[in-house]
Jmol script that loads the backbone (N, CA, C; Angstrom):
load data "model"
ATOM      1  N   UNK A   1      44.498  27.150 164.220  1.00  0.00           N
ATOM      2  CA  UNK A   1      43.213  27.582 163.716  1.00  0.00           C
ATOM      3  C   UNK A   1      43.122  27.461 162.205  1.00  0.00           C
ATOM      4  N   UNK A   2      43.684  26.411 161.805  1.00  0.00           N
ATOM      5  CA  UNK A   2      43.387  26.810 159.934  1.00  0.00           C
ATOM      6  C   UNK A   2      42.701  25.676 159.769  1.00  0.00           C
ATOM      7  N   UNK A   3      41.992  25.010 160.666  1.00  0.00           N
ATOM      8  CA  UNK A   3      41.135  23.837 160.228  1.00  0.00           C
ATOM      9  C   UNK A   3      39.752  24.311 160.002  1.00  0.00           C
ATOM     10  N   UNK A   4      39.030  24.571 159.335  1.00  0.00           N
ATOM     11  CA  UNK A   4      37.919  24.821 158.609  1.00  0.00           C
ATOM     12  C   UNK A   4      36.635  24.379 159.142  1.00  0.00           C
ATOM     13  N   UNK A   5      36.741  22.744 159.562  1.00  0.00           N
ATOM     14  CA  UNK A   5      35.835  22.244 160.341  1.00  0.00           C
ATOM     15  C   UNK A   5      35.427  22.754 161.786  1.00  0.00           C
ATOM     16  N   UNK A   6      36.388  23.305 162.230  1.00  0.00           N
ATOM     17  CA  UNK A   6      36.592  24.253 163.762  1.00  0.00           C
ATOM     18  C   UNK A   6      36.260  25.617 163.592  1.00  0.00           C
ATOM     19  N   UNK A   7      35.249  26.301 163.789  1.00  0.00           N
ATOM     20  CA  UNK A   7      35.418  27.829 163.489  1.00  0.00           C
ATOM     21  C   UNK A   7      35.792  28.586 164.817  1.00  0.00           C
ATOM     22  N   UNK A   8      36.212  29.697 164.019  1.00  0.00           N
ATOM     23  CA  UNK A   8      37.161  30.234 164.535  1.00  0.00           C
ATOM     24  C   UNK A   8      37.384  31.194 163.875  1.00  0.00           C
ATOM     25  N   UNK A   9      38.401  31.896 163.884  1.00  0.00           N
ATOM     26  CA  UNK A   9      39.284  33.139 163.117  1.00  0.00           C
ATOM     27  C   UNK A   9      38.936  32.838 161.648  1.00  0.00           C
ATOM     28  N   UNK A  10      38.780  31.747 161.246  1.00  0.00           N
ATOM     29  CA  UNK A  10      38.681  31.404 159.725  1.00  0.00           C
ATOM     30  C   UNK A  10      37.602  31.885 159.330  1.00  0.00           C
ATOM     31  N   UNK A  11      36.587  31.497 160.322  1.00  0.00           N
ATOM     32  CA  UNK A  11      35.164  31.597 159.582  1.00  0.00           C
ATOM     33  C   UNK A  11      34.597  30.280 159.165  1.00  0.00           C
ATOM     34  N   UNK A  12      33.690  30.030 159.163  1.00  0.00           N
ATOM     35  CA  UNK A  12      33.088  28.483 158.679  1.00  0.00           C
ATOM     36  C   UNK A  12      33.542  27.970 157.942  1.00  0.00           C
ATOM     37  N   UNK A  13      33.735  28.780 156.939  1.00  0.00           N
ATOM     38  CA  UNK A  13      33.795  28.387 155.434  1.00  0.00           C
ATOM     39  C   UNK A  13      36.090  28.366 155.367  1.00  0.00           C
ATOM     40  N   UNK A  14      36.438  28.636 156.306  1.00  0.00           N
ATOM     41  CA  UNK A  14      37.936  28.859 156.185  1.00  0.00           C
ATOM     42  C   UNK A  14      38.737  29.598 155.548  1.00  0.00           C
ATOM     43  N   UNK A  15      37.200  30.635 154.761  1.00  0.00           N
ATOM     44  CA  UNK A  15      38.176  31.341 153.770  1.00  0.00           C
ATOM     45  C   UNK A  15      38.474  33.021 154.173  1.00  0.00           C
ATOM     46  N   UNK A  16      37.831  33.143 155.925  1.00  0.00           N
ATOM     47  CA  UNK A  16      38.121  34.655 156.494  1.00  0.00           C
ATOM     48  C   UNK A  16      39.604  35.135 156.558  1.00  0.00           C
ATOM     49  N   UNK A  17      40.529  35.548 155.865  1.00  0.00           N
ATOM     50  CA  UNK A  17      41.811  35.690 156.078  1.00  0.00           C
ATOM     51  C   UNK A  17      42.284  37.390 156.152  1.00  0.00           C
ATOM     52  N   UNK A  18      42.828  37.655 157.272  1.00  0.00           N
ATOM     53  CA  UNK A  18      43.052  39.083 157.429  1.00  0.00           C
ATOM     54  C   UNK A  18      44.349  39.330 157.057  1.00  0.00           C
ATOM     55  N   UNK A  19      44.515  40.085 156.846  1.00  0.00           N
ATOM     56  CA  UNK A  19      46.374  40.937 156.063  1.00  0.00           C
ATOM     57  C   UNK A  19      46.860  42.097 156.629  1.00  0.00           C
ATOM     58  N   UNK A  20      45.374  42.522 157.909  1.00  0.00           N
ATOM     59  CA  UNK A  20      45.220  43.608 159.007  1.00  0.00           C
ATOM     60  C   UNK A  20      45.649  44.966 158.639  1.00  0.00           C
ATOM     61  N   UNK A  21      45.161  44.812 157.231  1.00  0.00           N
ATOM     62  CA  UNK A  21      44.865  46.421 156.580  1.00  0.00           C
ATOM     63  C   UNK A  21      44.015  46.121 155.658  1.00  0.00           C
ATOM     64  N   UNK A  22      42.919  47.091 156.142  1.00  0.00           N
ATOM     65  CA  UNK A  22      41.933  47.833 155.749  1.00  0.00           C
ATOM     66  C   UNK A  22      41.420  47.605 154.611  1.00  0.00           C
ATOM     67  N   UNK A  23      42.504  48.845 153.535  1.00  0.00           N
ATOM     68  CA  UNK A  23      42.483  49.021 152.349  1.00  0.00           C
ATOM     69  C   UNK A  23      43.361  47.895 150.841  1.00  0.00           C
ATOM     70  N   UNK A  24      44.327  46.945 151.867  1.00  0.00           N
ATOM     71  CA  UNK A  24      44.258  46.321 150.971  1.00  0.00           C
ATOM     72  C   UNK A  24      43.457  44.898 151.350  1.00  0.00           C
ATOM     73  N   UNK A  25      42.754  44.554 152.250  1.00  0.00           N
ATOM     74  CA  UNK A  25      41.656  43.721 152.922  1.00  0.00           C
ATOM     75  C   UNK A  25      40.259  44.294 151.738  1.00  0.00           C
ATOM     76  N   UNK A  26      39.865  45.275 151.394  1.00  0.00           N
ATOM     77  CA  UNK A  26      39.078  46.149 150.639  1.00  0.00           C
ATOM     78  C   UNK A  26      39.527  45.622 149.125  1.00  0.00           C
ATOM     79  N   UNK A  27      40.198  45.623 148.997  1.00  0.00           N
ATOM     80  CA  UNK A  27      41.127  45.569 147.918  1.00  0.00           C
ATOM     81  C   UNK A  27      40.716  43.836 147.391  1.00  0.00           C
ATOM     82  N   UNK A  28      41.282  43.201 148.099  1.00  0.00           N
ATOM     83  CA  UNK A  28      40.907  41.330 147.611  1.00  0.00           C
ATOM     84  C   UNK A  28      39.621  41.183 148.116  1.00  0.00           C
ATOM     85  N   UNK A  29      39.040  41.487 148.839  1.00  0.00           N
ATOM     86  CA  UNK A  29      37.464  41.303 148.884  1.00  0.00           C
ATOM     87  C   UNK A  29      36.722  41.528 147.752  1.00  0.00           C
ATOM     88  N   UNK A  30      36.575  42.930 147.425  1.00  0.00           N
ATOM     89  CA  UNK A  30      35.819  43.621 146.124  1.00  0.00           C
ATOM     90  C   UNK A  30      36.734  43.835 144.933  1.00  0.00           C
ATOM     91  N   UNK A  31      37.962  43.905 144.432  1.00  0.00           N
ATOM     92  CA  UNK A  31      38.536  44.147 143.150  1.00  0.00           C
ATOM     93  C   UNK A  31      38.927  45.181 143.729  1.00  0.00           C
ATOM     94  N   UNK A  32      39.487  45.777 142.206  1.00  0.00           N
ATOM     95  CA  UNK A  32      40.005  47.217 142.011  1.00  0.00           C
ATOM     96  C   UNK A  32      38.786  48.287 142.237  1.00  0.00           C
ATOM     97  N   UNK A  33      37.958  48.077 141.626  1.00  0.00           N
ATOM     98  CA  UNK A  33      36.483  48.766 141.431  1.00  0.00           C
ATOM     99  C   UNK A  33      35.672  48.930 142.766  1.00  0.00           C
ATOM    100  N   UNK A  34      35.884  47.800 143.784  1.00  0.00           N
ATOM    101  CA  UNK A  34      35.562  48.450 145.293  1.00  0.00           C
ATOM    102  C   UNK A  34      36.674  49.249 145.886  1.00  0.00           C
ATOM    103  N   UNK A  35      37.849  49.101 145.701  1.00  0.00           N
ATOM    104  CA  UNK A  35      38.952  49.760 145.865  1.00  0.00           C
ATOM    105  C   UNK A  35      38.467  51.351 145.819  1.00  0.00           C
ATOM    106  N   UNK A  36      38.081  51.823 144.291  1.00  0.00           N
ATOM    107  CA  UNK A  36      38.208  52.851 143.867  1.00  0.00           C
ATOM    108  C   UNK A  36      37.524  53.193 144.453  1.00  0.00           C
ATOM    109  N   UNK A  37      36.300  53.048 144.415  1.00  0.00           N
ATOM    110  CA  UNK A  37      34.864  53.775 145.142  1.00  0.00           C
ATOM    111  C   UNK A  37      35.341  53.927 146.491  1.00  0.00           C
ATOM    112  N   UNK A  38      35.761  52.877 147.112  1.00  0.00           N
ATOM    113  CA  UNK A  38      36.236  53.058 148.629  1.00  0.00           C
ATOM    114  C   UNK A  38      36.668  53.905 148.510  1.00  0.00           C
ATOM    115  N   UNK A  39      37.825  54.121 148.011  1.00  0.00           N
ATOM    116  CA  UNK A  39      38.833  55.637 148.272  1.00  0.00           C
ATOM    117  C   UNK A  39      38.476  57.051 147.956  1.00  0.00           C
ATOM    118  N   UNK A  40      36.992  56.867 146.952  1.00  0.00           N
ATOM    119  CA  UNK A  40      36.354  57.914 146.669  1.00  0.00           C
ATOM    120  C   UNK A  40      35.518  58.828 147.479  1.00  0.00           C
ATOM    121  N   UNK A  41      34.885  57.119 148.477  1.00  0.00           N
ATOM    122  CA  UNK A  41      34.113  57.708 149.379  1.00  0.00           C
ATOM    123  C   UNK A  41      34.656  58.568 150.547  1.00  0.00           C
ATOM    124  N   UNK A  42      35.768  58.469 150.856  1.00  0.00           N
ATOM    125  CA  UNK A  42      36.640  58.911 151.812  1.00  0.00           C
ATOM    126  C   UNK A  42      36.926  59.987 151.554  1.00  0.00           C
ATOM    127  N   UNK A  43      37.816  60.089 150.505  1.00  0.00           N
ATOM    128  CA  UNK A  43      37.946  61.214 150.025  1.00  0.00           C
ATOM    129  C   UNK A  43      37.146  62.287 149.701  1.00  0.00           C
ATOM    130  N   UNK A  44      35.661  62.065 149.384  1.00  0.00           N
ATOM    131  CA  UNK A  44      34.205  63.037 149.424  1.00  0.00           C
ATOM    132  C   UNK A  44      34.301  63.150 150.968  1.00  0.00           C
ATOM    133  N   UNK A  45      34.269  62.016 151.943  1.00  0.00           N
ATOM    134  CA  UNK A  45      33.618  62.342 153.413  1.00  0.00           C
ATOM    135  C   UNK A  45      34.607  63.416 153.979  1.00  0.00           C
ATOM    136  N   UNK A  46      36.258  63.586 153.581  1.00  0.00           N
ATOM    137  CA  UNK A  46      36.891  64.331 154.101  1.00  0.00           C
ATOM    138  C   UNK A  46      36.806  65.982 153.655  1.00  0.00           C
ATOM    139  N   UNK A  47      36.006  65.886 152.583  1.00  0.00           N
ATOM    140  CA  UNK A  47      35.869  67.206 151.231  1.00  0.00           C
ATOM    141  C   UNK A  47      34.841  67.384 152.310  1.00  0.00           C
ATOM    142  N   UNK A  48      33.985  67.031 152.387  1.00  0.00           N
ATOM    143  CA  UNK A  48      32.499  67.343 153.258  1.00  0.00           C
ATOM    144  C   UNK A  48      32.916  67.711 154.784  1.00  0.00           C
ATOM    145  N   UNK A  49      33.689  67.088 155.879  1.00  0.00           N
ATOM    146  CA  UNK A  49      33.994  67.517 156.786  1.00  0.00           C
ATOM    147  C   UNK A  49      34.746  69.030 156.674  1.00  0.00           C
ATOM    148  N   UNK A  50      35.838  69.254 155.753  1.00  0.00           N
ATOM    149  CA  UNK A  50      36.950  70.117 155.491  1.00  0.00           C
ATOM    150  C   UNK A  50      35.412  71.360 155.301  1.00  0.00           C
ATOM    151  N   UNK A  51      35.099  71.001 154.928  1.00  0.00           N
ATOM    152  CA  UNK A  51      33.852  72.474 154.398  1.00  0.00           C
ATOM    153  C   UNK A  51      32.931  72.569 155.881  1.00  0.00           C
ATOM    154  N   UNK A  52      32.822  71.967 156.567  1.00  0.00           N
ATOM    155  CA  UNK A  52      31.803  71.764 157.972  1.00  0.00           C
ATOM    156  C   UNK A  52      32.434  72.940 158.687  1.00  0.00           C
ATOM    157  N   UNK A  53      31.674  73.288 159.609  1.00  0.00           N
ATOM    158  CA  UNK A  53      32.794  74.290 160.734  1.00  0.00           C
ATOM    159  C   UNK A  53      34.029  73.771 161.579  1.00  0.00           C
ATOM    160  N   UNK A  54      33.625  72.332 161.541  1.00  0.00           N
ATOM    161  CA  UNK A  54      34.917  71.704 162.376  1.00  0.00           C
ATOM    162  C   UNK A  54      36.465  71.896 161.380  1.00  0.00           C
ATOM    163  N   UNK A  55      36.509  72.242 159.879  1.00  0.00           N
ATOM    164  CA  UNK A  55      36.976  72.372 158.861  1.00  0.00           C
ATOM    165  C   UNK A  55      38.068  71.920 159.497  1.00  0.00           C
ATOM    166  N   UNK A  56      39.791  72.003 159.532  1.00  0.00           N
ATOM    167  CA  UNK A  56      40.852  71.167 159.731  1.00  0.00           C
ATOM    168  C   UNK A  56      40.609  69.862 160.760  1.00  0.00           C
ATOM    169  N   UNK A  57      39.898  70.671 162.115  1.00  0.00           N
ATOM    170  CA  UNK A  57      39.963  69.646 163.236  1.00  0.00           C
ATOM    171  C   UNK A  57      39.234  68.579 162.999  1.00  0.00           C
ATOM    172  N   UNK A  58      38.744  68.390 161.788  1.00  0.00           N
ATOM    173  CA  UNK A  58      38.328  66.782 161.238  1.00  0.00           C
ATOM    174  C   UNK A  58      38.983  66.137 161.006  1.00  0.00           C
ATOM    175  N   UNK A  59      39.924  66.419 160.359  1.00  0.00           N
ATOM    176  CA  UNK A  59      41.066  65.758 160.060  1.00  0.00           C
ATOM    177  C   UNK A  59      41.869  65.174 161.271  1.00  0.00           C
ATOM    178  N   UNK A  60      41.700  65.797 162.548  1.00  0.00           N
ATOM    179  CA  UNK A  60      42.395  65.131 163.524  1.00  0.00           C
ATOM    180  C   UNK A  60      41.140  63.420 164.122  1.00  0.00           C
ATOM    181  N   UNK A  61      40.302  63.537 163.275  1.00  0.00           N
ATOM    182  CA  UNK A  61      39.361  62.128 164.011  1.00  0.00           C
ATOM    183  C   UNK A  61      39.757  61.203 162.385  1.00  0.00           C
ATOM    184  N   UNK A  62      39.430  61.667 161.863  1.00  0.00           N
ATOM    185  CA  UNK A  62      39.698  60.847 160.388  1.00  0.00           C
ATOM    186  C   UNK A  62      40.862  60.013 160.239  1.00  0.00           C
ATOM    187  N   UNK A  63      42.203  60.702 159.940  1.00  0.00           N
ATOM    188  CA  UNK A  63      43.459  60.212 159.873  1.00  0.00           C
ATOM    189  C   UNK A  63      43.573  59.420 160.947  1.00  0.00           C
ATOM    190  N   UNK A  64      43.606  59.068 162.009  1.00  0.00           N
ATOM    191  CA  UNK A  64      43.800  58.644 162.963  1.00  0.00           C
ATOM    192  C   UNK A  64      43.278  56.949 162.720  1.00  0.00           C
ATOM    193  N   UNK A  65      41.784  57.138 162.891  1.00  0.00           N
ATOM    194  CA  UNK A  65      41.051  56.135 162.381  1.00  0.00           C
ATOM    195  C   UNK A  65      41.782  55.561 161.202  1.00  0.00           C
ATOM    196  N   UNK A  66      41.600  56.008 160.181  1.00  0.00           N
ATOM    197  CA  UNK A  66      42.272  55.484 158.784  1.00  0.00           C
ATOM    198  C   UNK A  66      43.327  54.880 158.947  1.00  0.00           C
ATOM    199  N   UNK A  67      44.521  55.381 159.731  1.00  0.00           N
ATOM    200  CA  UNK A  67      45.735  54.621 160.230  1.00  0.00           C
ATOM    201  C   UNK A  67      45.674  53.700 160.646  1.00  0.00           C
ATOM    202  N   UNK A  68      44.950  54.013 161.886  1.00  0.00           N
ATOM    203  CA  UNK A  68      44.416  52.724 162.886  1.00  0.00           C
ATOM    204  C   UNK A  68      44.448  51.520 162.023  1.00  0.00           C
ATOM    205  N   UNK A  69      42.955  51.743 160.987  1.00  0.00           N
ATOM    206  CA  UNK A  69      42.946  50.402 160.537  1.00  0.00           C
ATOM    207  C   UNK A  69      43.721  49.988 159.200  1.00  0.00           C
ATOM    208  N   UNK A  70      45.180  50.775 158.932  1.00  0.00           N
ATOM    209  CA  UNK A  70      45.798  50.157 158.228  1.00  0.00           C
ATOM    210  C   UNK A  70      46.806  49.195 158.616  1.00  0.00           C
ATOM    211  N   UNK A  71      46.890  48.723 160.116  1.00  0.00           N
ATOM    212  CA  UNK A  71      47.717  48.388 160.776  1.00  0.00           C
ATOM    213  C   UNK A  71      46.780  47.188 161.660  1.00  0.00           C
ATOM    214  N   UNK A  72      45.322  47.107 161.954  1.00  0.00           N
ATOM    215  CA  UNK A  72      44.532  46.229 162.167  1.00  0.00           C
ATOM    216  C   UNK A  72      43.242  46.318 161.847  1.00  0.00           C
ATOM    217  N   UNK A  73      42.805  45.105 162.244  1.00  0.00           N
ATOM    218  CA  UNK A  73      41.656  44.409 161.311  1.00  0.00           C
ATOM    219  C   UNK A  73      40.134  45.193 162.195  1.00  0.00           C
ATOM    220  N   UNK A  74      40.216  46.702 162.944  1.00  0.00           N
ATOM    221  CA  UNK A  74      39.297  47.409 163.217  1.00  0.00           C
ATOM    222  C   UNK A  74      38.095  47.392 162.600  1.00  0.00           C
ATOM    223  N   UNK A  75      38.186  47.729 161.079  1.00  0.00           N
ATOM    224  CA  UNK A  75      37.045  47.722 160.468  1.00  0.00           C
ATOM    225  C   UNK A  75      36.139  46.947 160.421  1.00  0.00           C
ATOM    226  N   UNK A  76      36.743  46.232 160.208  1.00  0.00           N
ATOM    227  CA  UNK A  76      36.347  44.228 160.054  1.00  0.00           C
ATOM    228  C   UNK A  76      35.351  43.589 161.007  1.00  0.00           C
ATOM    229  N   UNK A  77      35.095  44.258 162.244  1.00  0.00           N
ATOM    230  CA  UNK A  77      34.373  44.009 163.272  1.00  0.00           C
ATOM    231  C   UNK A  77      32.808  44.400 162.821  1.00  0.00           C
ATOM    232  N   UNK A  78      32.498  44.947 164.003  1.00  0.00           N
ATOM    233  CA  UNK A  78      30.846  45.414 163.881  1.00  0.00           C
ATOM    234  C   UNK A  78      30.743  46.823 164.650  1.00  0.00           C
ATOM    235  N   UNK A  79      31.595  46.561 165.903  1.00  0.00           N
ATOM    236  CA  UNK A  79      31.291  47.882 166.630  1.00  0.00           C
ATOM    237  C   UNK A  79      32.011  49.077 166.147  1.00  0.00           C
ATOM    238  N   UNK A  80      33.364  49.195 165.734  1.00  0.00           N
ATOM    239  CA  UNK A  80      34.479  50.002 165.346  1.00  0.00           C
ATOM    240  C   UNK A  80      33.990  50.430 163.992  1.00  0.00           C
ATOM    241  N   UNK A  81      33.396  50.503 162.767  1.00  0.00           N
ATOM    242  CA  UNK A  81      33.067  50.928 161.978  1.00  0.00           C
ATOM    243  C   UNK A  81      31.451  51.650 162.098  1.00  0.00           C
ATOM    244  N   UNK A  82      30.935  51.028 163.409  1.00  0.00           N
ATOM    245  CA  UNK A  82      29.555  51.832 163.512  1.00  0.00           C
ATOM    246  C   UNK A  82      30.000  53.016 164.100  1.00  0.00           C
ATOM    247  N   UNK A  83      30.408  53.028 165.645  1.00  0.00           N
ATOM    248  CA  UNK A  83      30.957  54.116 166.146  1.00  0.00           C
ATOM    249  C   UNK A  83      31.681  55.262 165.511  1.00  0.00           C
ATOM    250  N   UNK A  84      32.384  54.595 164.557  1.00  0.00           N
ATOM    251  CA  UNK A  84      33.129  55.560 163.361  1.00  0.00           C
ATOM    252  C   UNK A  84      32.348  56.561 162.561  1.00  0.00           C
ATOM    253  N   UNK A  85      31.893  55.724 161.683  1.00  0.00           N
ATOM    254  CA  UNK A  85      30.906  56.324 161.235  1.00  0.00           C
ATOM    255  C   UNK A  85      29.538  57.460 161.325  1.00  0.00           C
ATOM    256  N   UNK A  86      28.799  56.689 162.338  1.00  0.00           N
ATOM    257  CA  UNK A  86      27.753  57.062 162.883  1.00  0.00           C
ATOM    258  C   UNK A  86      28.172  58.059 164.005  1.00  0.00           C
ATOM    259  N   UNK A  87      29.634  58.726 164.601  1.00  0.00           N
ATOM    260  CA  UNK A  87      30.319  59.851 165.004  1.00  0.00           C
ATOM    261  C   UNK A  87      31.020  60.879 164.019  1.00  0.00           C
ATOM    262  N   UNK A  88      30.702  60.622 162.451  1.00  0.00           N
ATOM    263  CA  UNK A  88      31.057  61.018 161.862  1.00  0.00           C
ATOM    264  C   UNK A  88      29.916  62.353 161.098  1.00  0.00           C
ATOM    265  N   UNK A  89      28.877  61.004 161.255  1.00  0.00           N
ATOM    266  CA  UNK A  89      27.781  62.207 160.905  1.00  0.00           C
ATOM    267  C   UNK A  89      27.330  62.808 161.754  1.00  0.00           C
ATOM    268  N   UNK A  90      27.455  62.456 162.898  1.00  0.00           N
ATOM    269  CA  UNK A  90      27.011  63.421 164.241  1.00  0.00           C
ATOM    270  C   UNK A  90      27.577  64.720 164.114  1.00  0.00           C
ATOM    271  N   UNK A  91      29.018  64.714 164.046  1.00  0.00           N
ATOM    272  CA  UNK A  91      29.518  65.649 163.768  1.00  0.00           C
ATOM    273  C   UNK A  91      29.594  66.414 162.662  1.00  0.00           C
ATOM    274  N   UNK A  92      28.903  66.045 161.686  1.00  0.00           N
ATOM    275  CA  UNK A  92      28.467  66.607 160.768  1.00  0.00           C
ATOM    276  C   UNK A  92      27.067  67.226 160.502  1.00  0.00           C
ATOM    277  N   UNK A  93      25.952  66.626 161.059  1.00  0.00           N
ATOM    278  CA  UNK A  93      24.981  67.266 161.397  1.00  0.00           C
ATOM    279  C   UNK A  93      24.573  68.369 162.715  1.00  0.00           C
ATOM    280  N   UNK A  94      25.664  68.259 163.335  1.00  0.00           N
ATOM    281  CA  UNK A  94      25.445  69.280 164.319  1.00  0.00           C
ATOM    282  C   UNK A  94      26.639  70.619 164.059  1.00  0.00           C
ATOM    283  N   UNK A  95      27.312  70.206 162.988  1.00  0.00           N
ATOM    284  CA  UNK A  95      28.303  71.124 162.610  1.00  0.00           C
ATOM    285  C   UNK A  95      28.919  71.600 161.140  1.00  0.00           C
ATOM    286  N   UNK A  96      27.567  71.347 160.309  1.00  0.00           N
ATOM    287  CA  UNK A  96      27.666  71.806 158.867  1.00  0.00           C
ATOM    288  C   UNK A  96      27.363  73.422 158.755  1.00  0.00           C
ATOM    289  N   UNK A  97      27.799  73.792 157.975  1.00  0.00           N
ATOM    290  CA  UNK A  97      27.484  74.896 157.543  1.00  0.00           C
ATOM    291  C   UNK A  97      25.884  75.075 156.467  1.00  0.00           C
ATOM    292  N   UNK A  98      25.440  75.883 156.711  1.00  0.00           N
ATOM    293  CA  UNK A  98      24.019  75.929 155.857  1.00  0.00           C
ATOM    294  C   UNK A  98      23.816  77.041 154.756  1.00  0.00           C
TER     295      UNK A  98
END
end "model"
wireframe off; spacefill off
backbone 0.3
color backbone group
């Protein structure tokens, strides 16, 4: 699959290359500067869950995920980062504190 003219895993253009983590996939995509923000945002979404009523047992959906995709190319998809996400605020809107 590294022929360019063939798509595939490459991508049209041949230049889709996975390293099947996440954060350093995050990392050569956007710079240091998407890096940071990335890790910022996470780090706010876990500050925001930790304060919710679910307060520790967030941490058991979070970490998990996060692991997950430091070990494969999860994120990278379409469905695995919606579901993530968009179960993230579920659980946050039905379980914030007011």
């Amino acid at each position: 699959m590294t022929d360019p003219t063939a798509p595939g895993r490459l991508g049209r253009d041949g230049l889709n290359e996975h390293v099947h983590n996440y954060f350093v996939t995050t990392f050569a995509r956007g710079g240091l500067l998407n890096l940071t923000l990335f890790i910022l945002f996470h780090i706010q979404l876990v500050k925001i869950l930790l304060r919710s009523d679910l307060g520790i047992n967030s941490l058991s959906i979070v970490i998990p995920c996060l692991f997950m995709s430091s070990f494969d190319v999860t994120m990278d998809g379409v469905q695995f980062p919606l579901i993530y996400y968009f179960s993230l605020v579920t659980l946050l809107i039905k379980n914030i504190k007011i």
